[in-house]
Residue frames as qw, qx, qy, qz and C-alpha x, y, z in Angstrom:
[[0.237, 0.198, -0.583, -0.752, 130.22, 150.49, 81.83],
 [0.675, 0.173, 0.603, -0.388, 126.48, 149.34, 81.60],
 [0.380, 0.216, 0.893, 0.110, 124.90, 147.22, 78.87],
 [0.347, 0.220, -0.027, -0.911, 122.78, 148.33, 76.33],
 [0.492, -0.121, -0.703, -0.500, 119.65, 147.14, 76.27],
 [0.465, -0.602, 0.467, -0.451, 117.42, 145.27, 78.73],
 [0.831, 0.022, -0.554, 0.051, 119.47, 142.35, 79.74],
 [0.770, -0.579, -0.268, -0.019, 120.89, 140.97, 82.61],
 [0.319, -0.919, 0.219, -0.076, 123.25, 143.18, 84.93],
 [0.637, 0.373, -0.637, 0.221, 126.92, 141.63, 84.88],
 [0.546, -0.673, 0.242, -0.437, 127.12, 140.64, 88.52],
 [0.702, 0.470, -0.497, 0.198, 130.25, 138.47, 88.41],
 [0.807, -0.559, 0.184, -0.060, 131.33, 136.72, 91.50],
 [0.804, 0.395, -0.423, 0.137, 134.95, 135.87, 90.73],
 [0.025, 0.580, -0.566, 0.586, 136.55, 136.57, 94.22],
 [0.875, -0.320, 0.108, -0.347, 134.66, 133.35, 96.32],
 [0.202, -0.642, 0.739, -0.017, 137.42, 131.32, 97.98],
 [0.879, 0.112, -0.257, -0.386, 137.10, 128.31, 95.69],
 [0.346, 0.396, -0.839, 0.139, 139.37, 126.20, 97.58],
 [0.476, -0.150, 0.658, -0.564, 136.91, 125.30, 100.38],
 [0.843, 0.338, 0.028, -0.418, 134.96, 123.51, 97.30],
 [0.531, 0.525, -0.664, 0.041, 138.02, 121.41, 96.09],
 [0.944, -0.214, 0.065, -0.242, 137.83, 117.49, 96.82],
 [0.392, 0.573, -0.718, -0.040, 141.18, 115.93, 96.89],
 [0.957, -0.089, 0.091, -0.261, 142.11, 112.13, 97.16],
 [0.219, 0.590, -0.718, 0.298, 146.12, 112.05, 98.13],
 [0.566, -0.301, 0.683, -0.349, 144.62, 108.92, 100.60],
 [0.891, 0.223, -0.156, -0.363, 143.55, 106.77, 97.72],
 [0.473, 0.513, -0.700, 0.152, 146.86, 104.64, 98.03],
 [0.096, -0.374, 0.754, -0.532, 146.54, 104.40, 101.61],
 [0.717, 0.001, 0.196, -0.669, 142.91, 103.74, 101.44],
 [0.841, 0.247, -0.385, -0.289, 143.52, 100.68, 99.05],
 [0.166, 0.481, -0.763, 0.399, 146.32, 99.58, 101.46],
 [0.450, -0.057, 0.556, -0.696, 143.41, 99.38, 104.36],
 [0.834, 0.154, -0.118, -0.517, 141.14, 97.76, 102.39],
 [0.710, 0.170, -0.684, 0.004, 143.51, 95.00, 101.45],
 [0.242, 0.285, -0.795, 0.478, 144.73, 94.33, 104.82],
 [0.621, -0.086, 0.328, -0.707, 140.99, 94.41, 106.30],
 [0.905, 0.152, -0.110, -0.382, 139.98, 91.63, 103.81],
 [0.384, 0.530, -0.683, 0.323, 143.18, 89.76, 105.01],
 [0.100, -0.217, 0.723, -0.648, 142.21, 89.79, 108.29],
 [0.635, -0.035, 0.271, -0.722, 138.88, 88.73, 107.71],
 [0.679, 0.361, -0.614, -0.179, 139.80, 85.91, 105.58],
 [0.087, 0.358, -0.748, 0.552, 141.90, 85.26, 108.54],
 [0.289, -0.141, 0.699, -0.639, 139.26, 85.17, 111.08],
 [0.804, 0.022, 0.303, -0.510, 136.68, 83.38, 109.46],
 [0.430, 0.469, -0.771, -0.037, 138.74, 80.31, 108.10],
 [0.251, -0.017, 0.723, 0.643, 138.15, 77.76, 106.43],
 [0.452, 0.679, 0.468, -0.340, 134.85, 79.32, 105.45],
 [0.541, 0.429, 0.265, 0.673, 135.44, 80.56, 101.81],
 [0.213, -0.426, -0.354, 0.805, 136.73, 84.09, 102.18],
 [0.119, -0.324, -0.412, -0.843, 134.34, 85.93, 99.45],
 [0.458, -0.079, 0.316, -0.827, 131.25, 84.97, 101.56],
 [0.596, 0.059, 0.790, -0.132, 128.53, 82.83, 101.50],
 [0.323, 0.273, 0.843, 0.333, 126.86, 80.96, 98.48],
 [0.363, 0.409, 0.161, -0.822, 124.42, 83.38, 95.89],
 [0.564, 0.551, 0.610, 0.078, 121.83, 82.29, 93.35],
 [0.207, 0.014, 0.382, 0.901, 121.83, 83.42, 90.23],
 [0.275, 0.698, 0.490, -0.445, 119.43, 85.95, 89.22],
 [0.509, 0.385, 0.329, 0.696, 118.86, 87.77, 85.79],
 [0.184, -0.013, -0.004, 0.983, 119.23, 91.30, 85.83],
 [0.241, 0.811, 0.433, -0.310, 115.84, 93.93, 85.43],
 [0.310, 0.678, -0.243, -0.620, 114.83, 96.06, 82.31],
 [0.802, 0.597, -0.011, 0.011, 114.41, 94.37, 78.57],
 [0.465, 0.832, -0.301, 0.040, 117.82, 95.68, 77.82],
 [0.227, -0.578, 0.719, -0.313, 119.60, 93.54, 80.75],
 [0.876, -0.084, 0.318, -0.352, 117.03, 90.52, 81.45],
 [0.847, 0.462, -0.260, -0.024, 119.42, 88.36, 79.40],
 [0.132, 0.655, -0.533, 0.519, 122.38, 88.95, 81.44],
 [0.821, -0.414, -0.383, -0.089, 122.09, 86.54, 84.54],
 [0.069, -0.675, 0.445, -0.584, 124.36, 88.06, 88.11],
 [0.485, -0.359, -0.774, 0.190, 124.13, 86.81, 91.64],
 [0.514, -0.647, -0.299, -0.478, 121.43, 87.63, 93.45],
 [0.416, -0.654, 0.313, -0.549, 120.63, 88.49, 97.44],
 [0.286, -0.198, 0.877, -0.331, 119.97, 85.23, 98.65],
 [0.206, -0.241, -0.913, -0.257, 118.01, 81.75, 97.72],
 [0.349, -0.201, -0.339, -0.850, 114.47, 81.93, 98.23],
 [0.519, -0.187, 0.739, -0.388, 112.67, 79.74, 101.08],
 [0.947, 0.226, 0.154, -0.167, 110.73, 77.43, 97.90],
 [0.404, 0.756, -0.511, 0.059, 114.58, 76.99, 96.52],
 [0.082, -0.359, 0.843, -0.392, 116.15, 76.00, 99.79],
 [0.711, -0.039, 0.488, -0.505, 113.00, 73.59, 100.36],
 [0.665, 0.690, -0.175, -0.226, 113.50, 72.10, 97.09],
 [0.443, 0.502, -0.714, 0.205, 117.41, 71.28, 97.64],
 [0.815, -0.446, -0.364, 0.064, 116.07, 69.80, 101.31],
 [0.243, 0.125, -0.362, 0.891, 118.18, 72.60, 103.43],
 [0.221, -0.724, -0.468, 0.457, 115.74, 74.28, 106.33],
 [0.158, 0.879, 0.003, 0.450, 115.62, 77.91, 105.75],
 [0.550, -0.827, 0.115, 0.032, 116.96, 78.39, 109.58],
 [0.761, -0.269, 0.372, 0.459, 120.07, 76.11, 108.75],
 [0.562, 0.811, 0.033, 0.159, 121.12, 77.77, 105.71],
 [0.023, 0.911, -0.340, 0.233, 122.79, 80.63, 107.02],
 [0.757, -0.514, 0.400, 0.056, 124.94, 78.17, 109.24],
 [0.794, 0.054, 0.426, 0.430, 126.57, 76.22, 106.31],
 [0.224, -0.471, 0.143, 0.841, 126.99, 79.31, 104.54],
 [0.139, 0.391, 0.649, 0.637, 124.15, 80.23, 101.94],
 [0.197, 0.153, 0.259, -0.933, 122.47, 83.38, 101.96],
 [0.052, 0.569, 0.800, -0.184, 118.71, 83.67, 102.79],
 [0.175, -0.051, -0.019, -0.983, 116.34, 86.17, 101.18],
 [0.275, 0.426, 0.770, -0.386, 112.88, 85.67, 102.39],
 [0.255, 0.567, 0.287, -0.729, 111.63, 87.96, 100.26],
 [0.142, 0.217, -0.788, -0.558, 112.60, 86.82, 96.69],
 [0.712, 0.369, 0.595, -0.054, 109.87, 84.48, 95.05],
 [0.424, -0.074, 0.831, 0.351, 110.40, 82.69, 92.30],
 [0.195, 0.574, -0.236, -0.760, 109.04, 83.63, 88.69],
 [0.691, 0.444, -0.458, -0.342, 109.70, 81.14, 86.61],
 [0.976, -0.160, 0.147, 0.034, 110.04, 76.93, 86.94],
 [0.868, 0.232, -0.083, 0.432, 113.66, 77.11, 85.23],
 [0.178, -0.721, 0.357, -0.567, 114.97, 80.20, 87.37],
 [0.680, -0.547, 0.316, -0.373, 114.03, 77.57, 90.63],
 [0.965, 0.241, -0.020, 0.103, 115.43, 74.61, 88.83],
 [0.576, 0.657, -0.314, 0.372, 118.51, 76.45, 88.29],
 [0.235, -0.684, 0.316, -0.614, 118.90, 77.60, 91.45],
 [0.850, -0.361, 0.331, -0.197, 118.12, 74.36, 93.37],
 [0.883, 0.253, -0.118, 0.377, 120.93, 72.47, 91.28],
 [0.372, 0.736, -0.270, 0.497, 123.17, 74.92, 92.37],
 [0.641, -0.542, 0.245, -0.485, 122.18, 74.23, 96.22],
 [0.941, -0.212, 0.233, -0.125, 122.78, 70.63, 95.76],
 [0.713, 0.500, -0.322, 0.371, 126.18, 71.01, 93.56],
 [0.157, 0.647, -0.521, 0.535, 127.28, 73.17, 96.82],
 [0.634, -0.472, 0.350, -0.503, 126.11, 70.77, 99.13],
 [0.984, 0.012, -0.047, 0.169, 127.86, 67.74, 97.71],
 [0.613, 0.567, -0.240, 0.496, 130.75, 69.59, 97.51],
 [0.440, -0.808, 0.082, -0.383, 130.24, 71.16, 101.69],
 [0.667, -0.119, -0.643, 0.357, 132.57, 69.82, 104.31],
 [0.513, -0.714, -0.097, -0.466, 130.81, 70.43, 107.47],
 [0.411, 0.110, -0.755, 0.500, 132.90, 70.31, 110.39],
 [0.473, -0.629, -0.611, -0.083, 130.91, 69.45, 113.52],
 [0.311, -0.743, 0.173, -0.567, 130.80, 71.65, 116.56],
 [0.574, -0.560, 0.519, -0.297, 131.85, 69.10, 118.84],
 [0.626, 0.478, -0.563, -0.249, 134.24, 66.95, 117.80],
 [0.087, -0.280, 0.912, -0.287, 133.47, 64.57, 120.28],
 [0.540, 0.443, 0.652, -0.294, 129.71, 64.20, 119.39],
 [0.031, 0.242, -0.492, -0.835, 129.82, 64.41, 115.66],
 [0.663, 0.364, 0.195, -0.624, 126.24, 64.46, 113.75],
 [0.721, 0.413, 0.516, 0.206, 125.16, 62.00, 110.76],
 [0.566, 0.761, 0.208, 0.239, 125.38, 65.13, 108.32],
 [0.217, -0.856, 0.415, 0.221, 129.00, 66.43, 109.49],
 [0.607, 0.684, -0.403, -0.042, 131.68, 65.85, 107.42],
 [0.920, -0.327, -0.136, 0.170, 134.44, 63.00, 108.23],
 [0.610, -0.652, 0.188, 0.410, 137.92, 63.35, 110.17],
 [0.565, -0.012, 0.458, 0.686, 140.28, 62.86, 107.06],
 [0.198, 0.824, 0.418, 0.325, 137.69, 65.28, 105.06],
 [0.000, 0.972, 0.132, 0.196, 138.47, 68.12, 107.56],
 [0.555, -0.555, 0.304, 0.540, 142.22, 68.05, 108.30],
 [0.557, 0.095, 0.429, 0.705, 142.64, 68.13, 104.16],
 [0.027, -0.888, -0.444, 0.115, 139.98, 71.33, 104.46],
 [0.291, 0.157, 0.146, 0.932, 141.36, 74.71, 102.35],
 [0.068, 0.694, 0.254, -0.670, 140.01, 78.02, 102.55],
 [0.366, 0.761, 0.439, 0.305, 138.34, 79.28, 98.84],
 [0.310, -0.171, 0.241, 0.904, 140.30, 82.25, 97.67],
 [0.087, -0.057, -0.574, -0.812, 138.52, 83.08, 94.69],
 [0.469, 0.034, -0.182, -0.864, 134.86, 83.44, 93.96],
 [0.427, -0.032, 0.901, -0.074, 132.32, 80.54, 95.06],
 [0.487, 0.449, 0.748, -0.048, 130.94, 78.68, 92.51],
 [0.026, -0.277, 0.461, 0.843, 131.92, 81.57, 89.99],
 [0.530, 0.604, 0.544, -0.243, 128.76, 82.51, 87.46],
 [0.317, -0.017, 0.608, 0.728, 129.34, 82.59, 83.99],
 [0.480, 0.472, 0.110, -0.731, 127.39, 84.25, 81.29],
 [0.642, 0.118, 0.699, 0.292, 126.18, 81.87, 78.95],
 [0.042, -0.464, 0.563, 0.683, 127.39, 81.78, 75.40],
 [0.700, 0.450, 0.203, -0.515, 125.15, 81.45, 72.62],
 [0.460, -0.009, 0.773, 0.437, 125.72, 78.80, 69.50],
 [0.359, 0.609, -0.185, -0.683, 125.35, 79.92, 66.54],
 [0.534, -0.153, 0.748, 0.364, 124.92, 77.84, 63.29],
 [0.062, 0.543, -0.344, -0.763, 125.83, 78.09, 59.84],
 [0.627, 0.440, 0.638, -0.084, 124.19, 77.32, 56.80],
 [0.143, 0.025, 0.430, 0.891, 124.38, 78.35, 52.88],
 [0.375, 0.402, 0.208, -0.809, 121.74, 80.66, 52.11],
 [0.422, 0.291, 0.822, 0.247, 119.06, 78.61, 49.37],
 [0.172, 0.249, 0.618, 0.726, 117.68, 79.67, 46.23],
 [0.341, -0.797, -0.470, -0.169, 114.01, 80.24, 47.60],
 [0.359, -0.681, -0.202, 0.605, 115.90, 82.98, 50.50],
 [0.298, -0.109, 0.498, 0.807, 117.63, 84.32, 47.68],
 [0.124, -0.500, -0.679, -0.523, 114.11, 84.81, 45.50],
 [0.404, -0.669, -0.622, -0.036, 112.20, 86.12, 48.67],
 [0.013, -0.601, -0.079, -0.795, 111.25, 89.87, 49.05],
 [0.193, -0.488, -0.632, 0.570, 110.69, 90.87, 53.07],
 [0.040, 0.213, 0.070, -0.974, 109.93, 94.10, 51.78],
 [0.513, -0.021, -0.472, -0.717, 106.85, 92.97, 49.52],
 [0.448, -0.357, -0.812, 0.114, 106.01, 90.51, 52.24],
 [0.199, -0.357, -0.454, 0.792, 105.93, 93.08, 54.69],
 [0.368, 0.146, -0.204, -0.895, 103.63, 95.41, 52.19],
 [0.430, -0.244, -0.710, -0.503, 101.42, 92.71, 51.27],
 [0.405, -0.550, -0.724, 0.095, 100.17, 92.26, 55.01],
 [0.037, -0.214, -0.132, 0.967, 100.04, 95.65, 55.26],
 [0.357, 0.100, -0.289, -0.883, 97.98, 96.03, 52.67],
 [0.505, -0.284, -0.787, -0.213, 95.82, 92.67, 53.56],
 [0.224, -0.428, -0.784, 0.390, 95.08, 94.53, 56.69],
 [0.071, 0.340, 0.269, -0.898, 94.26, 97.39, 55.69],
 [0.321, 0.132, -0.649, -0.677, 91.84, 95.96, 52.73],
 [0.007, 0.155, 0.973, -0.171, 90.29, 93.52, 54.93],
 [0.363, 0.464, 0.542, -0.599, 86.81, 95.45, 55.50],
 [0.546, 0.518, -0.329, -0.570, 86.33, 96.81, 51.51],
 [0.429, 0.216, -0.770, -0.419, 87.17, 93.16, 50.17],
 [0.014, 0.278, 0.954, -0.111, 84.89, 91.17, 52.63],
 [0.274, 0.540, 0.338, -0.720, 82.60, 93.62, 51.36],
 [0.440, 0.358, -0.622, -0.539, 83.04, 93.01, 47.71],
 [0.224, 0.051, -0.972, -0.044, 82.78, 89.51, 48.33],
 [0.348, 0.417, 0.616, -0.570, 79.16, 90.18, 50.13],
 [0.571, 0.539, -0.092, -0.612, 77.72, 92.28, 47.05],
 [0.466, 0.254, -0.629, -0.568, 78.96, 89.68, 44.98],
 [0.037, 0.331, 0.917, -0.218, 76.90, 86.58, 46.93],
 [0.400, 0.573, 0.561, -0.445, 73.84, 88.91, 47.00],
 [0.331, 0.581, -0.401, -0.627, 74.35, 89.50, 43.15],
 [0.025, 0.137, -0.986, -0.088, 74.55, 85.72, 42.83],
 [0.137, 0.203, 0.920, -0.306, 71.62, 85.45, 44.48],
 [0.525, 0.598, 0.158, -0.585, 69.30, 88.02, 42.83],
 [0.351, 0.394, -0.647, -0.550, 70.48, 86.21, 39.44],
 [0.120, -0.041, -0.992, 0.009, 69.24, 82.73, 40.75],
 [0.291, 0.323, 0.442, -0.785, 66.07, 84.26, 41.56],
 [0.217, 0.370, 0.688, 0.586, 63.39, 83.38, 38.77],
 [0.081, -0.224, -0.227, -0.944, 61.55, 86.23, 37.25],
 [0.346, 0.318, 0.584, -0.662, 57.75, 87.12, 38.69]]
């Protein structure tokens, strides 16, 4: 039975073997199993480092609609890590990630960021590579025998919470039109040329009146 008119032919495919196209995910359980038991083991092997990873800076987010918002970022910055007095080379060793490529933006972005260097570096216990030649800047004996392994997030970034304060509203707020404020400098910019023009004709009117007669 055709169509009447000219449209398009029915040409109905309904016999295509749609099971080759069907995604299924009967491993998700198993998968989440693996996962845990990987990040176990890695905990495992790098101990007592913390087991999230190393140290990040905070960064704020990109786009207007985010830039408030404030995450952690790739890695400190090489004027950051100069700043807290850490090498760029040594970083990575004590655990703090390195992005070379990052620069700084703003003075209270680098500020932030270099307090944060020197909160985790009072807080570091460096055990020495050879505990028969320990360095000046390794941590002492009793320090690393009471050494834990970090579970949780390091240094954990918060989002900061604005303060708000209240006030009664005053008589004069009460009394005071935005909408007729907002029209009057409308209307004082769009008047500007015609009234600094009145205000010409009426100086040279001034002046032909002060004029004495021929």
């Amino acid at each position: 039975m055709t169509r009447r008119g000219n449209k398009v032919i029915p040409n109905a495919h309904f016999k295509k073997h749609w099971q080759r196209y069907v995604k299924t995910w009967f491993d998700q359980p198993a998968k989440k199993r693996k996962r845990r038991i990987r990040r176990i083991k890695k905990a495992a092997r790098i101990a007592p480092r913390p087991a999230k990873g190393p140290l990040r800076p905070i960064v704020h987010c990109p786009t207007s609609k985010y830039n408030m918002r404030i995450r952690a970022g790739r890695g400190f910055s090489l004027d950051e890590l100069r700043a807290a007095g850490i090498p760029p080379k040594v970083a990575p060793t004590i655990g703090i990630s390195v992005d070379h490529r990052r620069r700084n933006k703003s003075y209270e972005s680098l500020q932030t960021n270099v307090q944060r260097l020197k909160e985790y570096r009072s807080k570091l216990i460096l055990f020495p590579r050879h505990p028969k030649k320990p360095r000046k800047e390794d941590s002492d004996p009793e320090a690393c025998k009471v050494a834990k392994q970090l579970k949780g997030p390091l240094m954990a970034i918060r989002q900061p919470r604005p303060v708000y304060e209240f006030r009664e509203i005053t008589e004069d707020e009460r009394k005071y039109s935005v909408f007729e404020a907002l029209r009057k400098a409308r209307a004082d910019v769009r008047l500007i040329g015609v009234r600094e023009k009145r205000v010409k004709q009426k100086a040279e009117e001034a002046k032909q009146m002060k004029k004495p007669p021929k």
